[in-house]
C-alpha positions in Angstrom: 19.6 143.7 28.6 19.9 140.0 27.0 19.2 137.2 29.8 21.5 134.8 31.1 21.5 131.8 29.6 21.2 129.0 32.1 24.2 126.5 33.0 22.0 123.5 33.1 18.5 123.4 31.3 15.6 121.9 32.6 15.4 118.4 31.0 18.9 118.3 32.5 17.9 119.0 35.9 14.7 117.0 35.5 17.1 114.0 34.0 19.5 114.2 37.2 16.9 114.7 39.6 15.0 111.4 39.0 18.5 110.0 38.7 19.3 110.7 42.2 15.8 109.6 43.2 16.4 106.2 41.7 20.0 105.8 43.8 18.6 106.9 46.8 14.8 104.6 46.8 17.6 101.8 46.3 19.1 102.6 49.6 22.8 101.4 48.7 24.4 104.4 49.7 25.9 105.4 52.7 25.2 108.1 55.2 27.3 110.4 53.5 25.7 109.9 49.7 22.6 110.0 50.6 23.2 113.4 52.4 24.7 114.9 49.5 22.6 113.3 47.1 19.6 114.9 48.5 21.7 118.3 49.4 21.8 118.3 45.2 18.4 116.9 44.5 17.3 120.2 46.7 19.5 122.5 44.6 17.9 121.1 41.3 14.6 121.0 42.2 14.8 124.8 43.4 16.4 125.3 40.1 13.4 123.5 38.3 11.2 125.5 39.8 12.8 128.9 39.1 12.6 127.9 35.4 9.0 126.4 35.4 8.3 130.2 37.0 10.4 131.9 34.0 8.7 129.8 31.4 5.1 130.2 33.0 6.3 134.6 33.2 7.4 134.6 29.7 3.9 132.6 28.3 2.0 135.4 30.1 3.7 137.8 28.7 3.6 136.8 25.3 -0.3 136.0 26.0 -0.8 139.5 27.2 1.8 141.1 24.3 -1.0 139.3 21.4 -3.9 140.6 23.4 -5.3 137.2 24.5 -5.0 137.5 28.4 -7.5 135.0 29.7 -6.9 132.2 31.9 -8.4 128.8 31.0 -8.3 125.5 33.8 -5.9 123.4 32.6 -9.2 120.4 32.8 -11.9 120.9 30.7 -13.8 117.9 31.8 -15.3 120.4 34.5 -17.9 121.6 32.1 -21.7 122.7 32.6 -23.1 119.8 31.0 -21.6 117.4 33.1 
């Protein structure tokens, strides 16, 4: 079953999201703006998250697929010899 391509990718959402942040730490809108600004930040961060979750799935996946299923810390700087 081929997946759904999304409406909106992620740079997209990530783009508009900081967007709204901008507009909003200004503090020139009203009430109203600000309440559906952050009613849309809300929808796009959700929406960022679902495909950070998809990506992250589909690395495992491939990772697991090739046979080279172990996790790593994303900081090496944690080493013995420190």
């Amino acid at each position: 079953m081929p997946t759904k391509k999304p409406s909106v990718d992620f740079e997209q959402s990530l783009s508009e999201l900081e967007a709204l942040v901008q507009q909003m730490e200004q503090g020139e809108l009203s009430l109203e703006e600000s309440l559906k600004a952050f009613e849309r930040g809300i929808g796009l961060t959700r929406h960022c998250q679902e495909r950070l979750s998809a990506a992250e799935q589909q690395v495992q996946t491939l990772m697991e697929q090739q046979g080279e299923m172990r996790l790593q810390p994303l900081d090496d700087t944690e080493s013995e010899g420190e």
